[in-house]
N, C-alpha and C positions, 0 to 999 in steps of 0.2 A: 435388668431390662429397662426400668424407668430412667433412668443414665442415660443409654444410649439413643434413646424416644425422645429426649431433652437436648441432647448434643446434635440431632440431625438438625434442624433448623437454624442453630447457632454457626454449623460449618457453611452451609449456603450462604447464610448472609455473611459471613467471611470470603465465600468464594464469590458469590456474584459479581463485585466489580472484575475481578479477575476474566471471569466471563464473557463483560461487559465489552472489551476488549474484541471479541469475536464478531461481531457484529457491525464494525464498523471494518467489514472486507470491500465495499463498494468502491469507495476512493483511494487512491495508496498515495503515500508522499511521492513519488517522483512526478502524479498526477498534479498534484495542486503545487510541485515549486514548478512547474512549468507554466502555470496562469490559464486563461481561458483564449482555448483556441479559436472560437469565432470573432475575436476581438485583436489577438494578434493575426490573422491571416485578411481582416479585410484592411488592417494597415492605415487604422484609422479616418476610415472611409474612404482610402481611396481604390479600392478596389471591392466589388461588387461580389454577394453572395452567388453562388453557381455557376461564376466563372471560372474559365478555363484555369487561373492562378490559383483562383480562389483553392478550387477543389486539389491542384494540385499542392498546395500549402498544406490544407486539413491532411491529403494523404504522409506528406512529409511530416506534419507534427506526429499522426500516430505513429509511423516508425522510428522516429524520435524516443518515444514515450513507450514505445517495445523495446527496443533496444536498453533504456535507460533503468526498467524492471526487470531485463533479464538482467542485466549486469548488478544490481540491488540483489536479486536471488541468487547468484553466484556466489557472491560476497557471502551471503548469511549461510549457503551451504557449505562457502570452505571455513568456514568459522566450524559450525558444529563439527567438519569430520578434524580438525585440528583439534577445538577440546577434546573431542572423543579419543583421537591420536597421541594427546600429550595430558593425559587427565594430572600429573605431580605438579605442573606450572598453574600459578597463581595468577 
């Protein structure tokens, strides 16, 4: 019993970073290679926050940025059902 009382806290701090990993679901990379959209939609000042362009820019970058994580989750789910479909290929 003294083994296994010893081994649990040695397996967490092995797993934690792994964990660690969980937690940073707020931003996704297609999020940040795309930059910051209040900075690309006012065009370097020449276009004003709440305008007409403006807002319809922000709306364009979100569908941008939908579009570009579905297509990121497509990818990674024809991946799993492919290994899962061809488990002998390396």
């Amino acid at each position: 019993m003294r083994s296994i009382s010893a081994r649990a806290p040695l397996a967490l701090l092995l797993a934690l970073p792994l964990l660690a990993g969980c937690l940073e679901r707020g931003r996704s990379p297609v999020a940040e290679s795309m930059g910051d959209d209040d900075q690309y939609c006012q065009a370097n000042g020449t276009v004003k926050v709440g305008s007409p362009e403006y807002v319809a820019c922000r709306k364009d970058r979100d569908v941008q940025r939908q579009n570009a994580e579905a297509r990121a989750d497509r990818k990674q789910r024809d991946l799993g059902e492919y290994m899962v479909n061809h488990p002998d290929v390396h």
